[in-house]
N, C-alpha and C positions, 0 to 999 in steps of 0.2 A: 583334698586329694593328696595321696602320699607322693614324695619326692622317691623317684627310682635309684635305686643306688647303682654304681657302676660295679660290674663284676663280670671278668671275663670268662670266669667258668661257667657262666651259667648259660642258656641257650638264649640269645638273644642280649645276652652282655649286660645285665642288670638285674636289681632284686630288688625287690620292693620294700626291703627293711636293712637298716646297715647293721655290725654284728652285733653292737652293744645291742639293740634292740631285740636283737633274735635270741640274744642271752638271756635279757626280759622274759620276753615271752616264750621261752622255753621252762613253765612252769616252775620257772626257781633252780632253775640248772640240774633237775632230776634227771634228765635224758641222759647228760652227760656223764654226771657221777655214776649213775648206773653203768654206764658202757664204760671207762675208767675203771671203776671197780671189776666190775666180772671178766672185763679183758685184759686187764694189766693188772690186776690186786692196789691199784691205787684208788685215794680220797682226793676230793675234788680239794681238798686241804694242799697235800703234793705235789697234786698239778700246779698249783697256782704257786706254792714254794720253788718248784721247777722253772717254773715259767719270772720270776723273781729272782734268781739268781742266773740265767742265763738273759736276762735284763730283755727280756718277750723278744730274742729274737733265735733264730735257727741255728745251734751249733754249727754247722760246716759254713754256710755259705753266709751267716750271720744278718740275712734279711732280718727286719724286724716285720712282726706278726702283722701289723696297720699295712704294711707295705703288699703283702700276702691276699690272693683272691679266695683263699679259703686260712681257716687257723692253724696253727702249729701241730705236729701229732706225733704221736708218742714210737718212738723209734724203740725196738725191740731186741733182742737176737731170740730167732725162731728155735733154736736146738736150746738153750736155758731159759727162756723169758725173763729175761731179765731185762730192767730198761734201762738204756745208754742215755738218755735224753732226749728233745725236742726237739724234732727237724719240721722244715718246711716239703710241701709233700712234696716237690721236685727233688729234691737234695736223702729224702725219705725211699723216695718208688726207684733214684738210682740205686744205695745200695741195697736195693731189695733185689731189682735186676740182676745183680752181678751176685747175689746170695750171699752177701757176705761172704764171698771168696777173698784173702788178698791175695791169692795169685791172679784170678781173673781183675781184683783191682790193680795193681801195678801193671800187668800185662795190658791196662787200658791207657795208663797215666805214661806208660810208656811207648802205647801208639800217639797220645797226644803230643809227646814231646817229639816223635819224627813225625806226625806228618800235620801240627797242628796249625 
């Protein structure tokens, strides 16, 4: 019988396979280089040079990826595509919230500091 992995994203808090395993069996990491490649113009080579020099953990918030219920993901800006690096998705889906405004970002960092 498989051993359940904990994972709080998922529904009912477990998955049946930890990541290293799901990298396995995702046919040799074609799912991902495919989506890599045609969504960011990256090789699964980059990614993992990326992921290598930011030593596998999140630029802002500096989790490492093991600590993480889902992997690291490729942080963008929507007007160039161009990639900034590897965020973890909370640290990822904020500045996607605020659009990459920095006046909406300061104008938040500056509600945090009155009334945090």
């Amino acid at each position: 019988m498989a051993k359940l992995v904990p994972d709080k994203s998922r529904p009912g808090g477990v998955r049946s396979k930890c990541r290293s395993c799901r990298e396995k069996s995702n046919r040799g990491g074609k799912n991902k280089e495919n989506h890599l490649k045609r969504t960011y113009g990256l090789s699964l080579s980059e990614f993992n040079t990326m992921l290598t020099k930011q030593k596998e953990c999140c630029l802002i918030c500096q989790k490492h990826r093991n600590e993480l219920p889902v992997d690291l993901h490729v942080d963008h800006c929507h007007t160039t595509g161009k990639v900034r690096g590897l965020l973890c998705y909370s640290c990822n889906a904020a500045l996607g919230g605020f659009k990459d405004s920095l006046p909406l970002l300061a104008s938040a960092f500056e509600y945090i500091l009155k009334h945090g």
